[in-house]
PDB file with one MODEL, atoms N, CA, C and O in Angstrom:
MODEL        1
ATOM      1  N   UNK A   1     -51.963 -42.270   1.884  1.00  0.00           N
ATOM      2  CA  UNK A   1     -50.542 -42.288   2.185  1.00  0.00           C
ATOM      3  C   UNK A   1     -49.957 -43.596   1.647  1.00  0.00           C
ATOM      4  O   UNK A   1     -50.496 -44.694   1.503  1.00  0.00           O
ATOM      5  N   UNK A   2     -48.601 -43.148   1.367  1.00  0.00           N
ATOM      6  CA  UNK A   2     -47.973 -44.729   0.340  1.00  0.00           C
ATOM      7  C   UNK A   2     -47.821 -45.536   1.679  1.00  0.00           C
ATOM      8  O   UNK A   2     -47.302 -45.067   2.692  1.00  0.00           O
ATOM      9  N   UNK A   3     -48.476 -47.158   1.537  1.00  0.00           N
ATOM     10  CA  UNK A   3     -47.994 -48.096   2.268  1.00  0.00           C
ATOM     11  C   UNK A   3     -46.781 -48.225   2.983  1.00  0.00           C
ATOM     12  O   UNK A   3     -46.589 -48.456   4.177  1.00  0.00           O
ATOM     13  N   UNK A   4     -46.002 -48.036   2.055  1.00  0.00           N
ATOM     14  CA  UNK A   4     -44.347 -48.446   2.217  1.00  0.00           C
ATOM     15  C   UNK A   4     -44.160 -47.132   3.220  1.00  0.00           C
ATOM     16  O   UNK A   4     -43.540 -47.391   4.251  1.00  0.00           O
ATOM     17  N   UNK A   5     -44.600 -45.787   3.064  1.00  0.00           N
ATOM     18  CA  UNK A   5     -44.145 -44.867   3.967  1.00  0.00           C
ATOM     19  C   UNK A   5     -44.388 -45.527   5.457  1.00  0.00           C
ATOM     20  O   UNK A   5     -43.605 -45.767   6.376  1.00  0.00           O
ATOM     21  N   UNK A   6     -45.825 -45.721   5.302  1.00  0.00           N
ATOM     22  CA  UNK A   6     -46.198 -45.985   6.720  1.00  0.00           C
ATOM     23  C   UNK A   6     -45.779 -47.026   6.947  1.00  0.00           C
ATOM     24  O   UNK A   6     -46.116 -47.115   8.128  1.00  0.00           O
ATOM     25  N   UNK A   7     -45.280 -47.931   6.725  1.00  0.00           N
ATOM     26  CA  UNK A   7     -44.168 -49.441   7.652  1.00  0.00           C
ATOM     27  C   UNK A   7     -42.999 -48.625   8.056  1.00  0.00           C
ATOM     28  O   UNK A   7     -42.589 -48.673   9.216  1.00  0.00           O
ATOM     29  N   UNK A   8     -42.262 -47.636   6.866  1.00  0.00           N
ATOM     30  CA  UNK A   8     -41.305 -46.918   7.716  1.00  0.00           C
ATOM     31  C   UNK A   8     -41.544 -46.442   9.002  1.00  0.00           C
ATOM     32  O   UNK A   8     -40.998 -46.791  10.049  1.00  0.00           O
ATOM     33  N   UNK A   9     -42.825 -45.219   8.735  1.00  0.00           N
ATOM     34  CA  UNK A   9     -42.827 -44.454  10.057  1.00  0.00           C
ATOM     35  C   UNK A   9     -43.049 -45.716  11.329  1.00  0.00           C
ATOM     36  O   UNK A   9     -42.621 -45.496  12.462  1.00  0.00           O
ATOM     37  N   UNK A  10     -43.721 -46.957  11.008  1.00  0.00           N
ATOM     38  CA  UNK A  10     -44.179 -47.854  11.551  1.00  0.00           C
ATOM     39  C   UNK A  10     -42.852 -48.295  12.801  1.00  0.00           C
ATOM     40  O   UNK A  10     -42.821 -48.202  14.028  1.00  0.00           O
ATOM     41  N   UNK A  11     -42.019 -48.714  11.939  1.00  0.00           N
ATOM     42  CA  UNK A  11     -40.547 -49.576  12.274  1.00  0.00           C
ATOM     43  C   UNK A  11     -39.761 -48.133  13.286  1.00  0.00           C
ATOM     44  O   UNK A  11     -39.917 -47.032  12.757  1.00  0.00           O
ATOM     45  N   UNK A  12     -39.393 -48.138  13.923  1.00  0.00           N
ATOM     46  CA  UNK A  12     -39.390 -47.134  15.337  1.00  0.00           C
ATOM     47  C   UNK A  12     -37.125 -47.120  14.357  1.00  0.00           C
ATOM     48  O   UNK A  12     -36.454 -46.210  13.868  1.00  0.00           O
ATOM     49  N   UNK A  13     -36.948 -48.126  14.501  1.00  0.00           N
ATOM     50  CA  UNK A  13     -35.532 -48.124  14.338  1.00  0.00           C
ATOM     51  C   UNK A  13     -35.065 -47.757  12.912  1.00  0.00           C
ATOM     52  O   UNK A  13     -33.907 -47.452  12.629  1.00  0.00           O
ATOM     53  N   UNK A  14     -35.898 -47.809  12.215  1.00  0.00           N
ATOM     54  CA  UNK A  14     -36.053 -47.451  10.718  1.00  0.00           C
ATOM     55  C   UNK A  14     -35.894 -46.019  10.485  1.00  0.00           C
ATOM     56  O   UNK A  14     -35.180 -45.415   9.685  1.00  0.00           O
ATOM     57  N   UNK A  15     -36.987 -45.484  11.646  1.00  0.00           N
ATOM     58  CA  UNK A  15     -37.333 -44.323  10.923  1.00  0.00           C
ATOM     59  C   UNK A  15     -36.376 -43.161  12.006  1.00  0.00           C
ATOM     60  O   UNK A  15     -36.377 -41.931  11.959  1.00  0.00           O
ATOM     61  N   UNK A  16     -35.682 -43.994  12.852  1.00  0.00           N
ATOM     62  CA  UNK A  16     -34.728 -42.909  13.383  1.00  0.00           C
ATOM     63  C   UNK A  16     -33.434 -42.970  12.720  1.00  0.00           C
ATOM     64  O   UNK A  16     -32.664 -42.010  12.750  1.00  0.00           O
ATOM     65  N   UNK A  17     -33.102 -44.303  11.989  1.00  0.00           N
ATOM     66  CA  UNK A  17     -32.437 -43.486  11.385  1.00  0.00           C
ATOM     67  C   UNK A  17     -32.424 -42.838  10.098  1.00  0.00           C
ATOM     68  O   UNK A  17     -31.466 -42.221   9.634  1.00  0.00           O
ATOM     69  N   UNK A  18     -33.634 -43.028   9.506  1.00  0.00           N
ATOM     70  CA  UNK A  18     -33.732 -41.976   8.411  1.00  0.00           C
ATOM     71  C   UNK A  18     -33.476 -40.516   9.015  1.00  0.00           C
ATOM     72  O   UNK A  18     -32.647 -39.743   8.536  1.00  0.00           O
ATOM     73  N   UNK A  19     -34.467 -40.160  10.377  1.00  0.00           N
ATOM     74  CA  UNK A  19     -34.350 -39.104  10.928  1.00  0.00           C
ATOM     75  C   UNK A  19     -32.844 -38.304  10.977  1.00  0.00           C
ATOM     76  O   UNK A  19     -32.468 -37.134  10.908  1.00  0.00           O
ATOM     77  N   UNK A  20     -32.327 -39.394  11.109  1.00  0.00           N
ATOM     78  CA  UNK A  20     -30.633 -39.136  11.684  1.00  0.00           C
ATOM     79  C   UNK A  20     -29.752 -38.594  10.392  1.00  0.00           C
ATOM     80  O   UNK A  20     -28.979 -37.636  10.401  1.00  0.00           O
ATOM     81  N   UNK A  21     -30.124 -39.596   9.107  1.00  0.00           N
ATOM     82  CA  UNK A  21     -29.614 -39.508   7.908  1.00  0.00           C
ATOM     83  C   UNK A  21     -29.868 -37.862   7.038  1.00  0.00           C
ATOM     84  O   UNK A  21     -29.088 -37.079   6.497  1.00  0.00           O
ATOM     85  N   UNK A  22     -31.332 -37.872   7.250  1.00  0.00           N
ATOM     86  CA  UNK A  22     -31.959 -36.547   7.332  1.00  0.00           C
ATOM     87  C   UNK A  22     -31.166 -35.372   7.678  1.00  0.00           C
ATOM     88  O   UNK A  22     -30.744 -34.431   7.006  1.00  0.00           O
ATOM     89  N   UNK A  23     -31.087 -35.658   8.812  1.00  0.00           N
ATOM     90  CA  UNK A  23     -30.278 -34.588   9.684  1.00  0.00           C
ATOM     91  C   UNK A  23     -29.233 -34.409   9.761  1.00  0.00           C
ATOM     92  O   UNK A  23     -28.959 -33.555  10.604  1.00  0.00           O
ATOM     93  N   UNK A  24     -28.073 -35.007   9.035  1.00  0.00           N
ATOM     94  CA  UNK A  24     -26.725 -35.215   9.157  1.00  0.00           C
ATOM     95  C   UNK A  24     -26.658 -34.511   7.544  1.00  0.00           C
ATOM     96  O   UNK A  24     -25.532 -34.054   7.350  1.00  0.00           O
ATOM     97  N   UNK A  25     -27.612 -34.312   6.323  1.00  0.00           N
ATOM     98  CA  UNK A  25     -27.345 -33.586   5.606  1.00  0.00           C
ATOM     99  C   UNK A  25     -27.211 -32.140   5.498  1.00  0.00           C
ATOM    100  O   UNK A  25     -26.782 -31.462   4.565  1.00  0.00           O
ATOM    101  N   UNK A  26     -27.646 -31.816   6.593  1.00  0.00           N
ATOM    102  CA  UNK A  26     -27.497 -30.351   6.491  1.00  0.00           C
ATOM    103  C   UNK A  26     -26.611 -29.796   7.871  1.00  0.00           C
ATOM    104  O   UNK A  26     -26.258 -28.620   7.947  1.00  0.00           O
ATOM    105  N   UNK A  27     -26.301 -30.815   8.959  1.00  0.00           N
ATOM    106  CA  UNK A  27     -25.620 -30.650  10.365  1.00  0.00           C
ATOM    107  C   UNK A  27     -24.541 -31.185  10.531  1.00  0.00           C
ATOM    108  O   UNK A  27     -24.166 -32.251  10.043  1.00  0.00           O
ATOM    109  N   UNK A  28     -23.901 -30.394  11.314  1.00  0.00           N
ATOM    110  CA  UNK A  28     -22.920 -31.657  12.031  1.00  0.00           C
ATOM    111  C   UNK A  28     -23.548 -33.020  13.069  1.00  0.00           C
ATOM    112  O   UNK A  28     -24.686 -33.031  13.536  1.00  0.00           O
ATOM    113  N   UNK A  29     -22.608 -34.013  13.258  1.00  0.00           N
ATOM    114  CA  UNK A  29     -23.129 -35.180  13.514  1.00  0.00           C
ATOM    115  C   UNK A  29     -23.805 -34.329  15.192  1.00  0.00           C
ATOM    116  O   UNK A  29     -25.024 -34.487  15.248  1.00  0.00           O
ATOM    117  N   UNK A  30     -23.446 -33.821  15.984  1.00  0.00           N
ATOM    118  CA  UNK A  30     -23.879 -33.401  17.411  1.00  0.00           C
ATOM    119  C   UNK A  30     -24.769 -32.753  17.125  1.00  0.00           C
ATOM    120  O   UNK A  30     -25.505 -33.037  18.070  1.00  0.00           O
ATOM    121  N   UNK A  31     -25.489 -31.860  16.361  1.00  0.00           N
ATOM    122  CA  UNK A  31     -26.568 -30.865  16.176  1.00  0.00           C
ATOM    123  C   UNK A  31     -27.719 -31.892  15.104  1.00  0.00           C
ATOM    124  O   UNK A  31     -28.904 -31.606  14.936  1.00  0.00           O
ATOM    125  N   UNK A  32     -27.149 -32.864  14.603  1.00  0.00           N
ATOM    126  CA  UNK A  32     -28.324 -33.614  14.011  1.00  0.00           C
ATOM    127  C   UNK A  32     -28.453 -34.644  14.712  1.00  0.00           C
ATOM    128  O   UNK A  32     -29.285 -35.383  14.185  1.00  0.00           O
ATOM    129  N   UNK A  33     -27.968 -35.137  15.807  1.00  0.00           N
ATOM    130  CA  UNK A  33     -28.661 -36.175  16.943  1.00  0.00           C
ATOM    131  C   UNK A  33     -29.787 -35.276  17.826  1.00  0.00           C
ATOM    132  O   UNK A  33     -30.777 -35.685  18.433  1.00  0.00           O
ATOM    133  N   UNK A  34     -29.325 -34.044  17.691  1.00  0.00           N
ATOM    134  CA  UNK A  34     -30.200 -33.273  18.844  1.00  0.00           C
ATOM    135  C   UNK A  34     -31.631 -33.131  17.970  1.00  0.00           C
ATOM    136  O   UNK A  34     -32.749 -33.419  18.398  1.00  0.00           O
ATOM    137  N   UNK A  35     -31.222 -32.481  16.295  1.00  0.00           N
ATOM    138  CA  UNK A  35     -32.749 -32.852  15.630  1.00  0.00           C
ATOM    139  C   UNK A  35     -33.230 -33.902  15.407  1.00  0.00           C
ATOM    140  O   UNK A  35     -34.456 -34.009  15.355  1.00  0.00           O
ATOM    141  N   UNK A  36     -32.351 -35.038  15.201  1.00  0.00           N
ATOM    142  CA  UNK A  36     -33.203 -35.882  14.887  1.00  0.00           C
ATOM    143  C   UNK A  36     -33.935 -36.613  16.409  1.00  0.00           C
ATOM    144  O   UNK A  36     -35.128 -36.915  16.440  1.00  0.00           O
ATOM    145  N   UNK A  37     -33.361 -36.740  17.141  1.00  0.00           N
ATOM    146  CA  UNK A  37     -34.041 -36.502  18.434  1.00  0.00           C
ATOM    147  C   UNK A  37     -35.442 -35.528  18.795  1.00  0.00           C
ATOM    148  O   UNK A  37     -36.489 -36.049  19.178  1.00  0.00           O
ATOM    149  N   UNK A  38     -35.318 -34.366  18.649  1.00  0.00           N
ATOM    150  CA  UNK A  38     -36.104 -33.895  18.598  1.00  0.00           C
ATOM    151  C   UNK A  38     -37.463 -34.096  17.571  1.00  0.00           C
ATOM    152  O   UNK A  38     -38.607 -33.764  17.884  1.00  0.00           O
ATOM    153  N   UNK A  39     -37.028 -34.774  16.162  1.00  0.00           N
ATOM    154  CA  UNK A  39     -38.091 -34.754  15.534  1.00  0.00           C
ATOM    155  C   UNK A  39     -38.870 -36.213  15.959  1.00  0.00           C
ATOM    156  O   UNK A  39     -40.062 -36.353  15.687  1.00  0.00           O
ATOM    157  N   UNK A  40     -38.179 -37.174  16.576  1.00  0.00           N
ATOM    158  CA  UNK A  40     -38.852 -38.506  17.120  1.00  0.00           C
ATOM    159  C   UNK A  40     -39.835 -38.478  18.002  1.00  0.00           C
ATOM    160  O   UNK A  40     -40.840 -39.188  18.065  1.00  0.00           O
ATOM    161  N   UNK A  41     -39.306 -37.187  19.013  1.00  0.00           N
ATOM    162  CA  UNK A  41     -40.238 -36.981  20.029  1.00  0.00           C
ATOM    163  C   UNK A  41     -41.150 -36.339  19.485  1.00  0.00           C
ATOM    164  O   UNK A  41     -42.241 -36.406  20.052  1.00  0.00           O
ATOM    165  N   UNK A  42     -41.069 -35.612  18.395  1.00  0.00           N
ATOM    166  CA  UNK A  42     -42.048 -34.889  17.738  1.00  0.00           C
ATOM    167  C   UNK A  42     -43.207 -35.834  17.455  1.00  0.00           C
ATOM    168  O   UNK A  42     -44.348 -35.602  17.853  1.00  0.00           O
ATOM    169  N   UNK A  43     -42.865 -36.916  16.748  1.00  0.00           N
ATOM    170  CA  UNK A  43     -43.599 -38.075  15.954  1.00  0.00           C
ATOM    171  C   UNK A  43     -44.104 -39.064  16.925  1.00  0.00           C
ATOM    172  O   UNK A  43     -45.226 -39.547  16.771  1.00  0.00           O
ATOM    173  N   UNK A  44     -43.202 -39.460  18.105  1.00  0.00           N
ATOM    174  CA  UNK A  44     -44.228 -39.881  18.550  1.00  0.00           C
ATOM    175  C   UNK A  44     -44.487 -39.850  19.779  1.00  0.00           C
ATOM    176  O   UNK A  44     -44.150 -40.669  20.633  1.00  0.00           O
ATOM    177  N   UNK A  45     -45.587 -38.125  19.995  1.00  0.00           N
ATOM    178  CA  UNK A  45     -45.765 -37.585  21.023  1.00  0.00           C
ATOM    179  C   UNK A  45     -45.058 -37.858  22.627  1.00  0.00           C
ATOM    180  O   UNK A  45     -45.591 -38.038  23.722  1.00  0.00           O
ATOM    181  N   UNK A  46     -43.554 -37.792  22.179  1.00  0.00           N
ATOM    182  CA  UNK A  46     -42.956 -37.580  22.835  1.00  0.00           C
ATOM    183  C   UNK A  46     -42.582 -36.359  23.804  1.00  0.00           C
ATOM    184  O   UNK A  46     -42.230 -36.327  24.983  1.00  0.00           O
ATOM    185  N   UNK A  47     -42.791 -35.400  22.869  1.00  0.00           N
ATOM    186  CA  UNK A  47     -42.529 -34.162  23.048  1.00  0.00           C
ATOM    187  C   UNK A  47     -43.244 -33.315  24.250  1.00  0.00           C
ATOM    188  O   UNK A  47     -42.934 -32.584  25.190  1.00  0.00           O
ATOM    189  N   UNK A  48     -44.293 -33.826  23.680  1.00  0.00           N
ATOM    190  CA  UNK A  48     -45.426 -33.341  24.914  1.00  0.00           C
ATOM    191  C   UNK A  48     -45.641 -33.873  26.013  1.00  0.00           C
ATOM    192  O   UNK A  48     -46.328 -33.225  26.803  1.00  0.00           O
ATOM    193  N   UNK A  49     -45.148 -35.176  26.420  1.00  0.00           N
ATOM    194  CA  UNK A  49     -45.265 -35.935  27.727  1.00  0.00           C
ATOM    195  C   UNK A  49     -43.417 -34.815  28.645  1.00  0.00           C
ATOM    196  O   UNK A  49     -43.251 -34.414  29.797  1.00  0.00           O
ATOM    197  N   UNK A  50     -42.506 -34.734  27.425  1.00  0.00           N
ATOM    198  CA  UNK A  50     -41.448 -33.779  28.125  1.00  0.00           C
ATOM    199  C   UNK A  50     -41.619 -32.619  28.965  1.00  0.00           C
ATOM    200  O   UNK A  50     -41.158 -32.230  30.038  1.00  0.00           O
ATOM    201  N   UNK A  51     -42.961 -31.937  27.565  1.00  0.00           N
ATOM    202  CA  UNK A  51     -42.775 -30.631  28.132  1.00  0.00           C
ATOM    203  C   UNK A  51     -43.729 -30.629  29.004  1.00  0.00           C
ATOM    204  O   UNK A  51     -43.713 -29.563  29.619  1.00  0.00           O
ATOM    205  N   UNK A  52     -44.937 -31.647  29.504  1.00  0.00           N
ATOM    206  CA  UNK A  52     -45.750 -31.683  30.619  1.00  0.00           C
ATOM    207  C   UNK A  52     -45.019 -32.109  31.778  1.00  0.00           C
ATOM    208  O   UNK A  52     -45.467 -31.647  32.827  1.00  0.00           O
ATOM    209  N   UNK A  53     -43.924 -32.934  31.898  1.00  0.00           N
ATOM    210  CA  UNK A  53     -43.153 -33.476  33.166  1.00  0.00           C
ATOM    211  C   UNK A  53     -42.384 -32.077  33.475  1.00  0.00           C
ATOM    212  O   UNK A  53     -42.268 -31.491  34.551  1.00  0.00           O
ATOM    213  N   UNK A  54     -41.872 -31.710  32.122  1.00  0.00           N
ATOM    214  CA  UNK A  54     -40.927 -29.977  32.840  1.00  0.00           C
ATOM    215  C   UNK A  54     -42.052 -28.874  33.634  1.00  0.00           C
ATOM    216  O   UNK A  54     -41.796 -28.119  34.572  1.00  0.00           O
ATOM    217  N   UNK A  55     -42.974 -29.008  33.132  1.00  0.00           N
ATOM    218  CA  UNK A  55     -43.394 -28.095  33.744  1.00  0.00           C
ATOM    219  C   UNK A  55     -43.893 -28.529  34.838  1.00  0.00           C
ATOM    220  O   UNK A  55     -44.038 -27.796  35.816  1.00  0.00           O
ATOM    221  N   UNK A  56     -44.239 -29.837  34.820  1.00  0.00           N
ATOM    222  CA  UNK A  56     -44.845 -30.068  36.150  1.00  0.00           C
ATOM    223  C   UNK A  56     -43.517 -29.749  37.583  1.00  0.00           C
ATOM    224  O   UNK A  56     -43.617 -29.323  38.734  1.00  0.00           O
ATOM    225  N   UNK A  57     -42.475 -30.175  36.813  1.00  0.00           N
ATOM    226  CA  UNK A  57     -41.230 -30.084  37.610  1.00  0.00           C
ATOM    227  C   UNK A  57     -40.715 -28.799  37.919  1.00  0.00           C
ATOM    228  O   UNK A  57     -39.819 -28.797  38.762  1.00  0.00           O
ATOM    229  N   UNK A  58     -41.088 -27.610  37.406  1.00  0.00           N
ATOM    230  CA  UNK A  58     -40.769 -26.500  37.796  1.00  0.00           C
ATOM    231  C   UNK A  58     -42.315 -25.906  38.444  1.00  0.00           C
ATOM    232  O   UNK A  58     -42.075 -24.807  38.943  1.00  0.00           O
ATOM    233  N   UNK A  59     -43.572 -26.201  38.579  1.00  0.00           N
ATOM    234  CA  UNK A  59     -44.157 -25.916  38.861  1.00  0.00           C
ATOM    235  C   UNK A  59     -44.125 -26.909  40.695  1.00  0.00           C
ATOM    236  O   UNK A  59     -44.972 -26.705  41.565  1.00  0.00           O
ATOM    237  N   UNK A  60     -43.264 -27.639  40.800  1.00  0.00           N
ATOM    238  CA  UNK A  60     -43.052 -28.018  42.177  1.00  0.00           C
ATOM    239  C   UNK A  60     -41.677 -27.114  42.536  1.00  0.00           C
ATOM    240  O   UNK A  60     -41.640 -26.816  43.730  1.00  0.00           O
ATOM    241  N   UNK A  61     -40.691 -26.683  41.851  1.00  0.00           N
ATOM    242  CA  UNK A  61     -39.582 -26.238  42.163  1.00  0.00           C
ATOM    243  C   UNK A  61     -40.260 -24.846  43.044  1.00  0.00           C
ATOM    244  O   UNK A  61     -39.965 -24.477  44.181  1.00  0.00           O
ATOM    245  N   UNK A  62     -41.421 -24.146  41.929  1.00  0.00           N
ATOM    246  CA  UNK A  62     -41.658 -23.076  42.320  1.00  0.00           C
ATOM    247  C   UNK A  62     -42.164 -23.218  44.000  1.00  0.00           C
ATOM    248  O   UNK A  62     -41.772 -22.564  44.966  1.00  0.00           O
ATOM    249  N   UNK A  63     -43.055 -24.193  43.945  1.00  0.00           N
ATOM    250  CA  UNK A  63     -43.470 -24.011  45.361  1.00  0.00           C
ATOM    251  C   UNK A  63     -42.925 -24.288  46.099  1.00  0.00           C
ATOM    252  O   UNK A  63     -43.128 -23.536  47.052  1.00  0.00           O
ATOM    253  N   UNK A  64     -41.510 -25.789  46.529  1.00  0.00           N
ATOM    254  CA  UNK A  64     -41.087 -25.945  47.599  1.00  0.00           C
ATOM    255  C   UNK A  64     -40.248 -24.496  47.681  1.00  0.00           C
ATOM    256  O   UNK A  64     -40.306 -23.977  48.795  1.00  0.00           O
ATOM    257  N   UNK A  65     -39.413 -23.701  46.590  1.00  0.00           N
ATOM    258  CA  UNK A  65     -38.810 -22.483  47.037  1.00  0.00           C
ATOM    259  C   UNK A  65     -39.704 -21.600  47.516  1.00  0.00           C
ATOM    260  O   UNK A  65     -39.010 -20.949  48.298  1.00  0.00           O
ATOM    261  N   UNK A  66     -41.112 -21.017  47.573  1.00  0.00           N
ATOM    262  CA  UNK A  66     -41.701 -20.579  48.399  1.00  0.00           C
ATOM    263  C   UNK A  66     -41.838 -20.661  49.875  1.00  0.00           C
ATOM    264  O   UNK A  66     -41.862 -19.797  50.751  1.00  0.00           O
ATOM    265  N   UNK A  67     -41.982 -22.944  49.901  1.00  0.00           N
ATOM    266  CA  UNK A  67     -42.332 -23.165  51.136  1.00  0.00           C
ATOM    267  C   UNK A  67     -41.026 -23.173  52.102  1.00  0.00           C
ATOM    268  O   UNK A  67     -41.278 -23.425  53.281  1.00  0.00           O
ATOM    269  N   UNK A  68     -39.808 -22.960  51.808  1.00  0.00           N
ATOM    270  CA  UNK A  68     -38.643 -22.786  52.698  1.00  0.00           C
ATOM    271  C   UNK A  68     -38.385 -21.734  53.011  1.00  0.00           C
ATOM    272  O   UNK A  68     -37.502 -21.640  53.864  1.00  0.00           O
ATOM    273  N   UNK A  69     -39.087 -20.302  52.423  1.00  0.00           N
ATOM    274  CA  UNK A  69     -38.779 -19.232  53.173  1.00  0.00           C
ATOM    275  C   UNK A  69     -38.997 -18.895  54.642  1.00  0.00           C
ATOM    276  O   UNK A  69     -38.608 -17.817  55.092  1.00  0.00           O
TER     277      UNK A  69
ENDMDL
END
């Protein structure tokens, strides 16, 4: 991999806003904060600490609505 890529991906503020720049070519500015957002969490396993807290969070929703019947 080229050096220079990886200091980008490296530099956290760099590479969001490439992400952003990225994403603003083909979006409007509100639908390419949401991808480029999304692709950060992508990169750096962000994504998956989300979708483990959601579920953990609906997997308590489920039970206290059980336990109040």
């Amino acid at each position: 991999m080229d050096s220079n890529l990886c200091e980008f991906l490296d530099d956290p503020a760099r590479r969001r806003v490439w992400l952003l720049t990225k994403a603003l070519e083909g979006a409007a500015l509100g639908e390419a904060l949401a991808v480029a957002k999304e692709a950060e969490a992508f990169l750096t396993g962000r994504a998956v600490v989300l979708q483990q807290r959601a579920l953990a969070h609906r997997s308590i929703g489920l039970q206290h609505s059980h336990s109040v019947h």
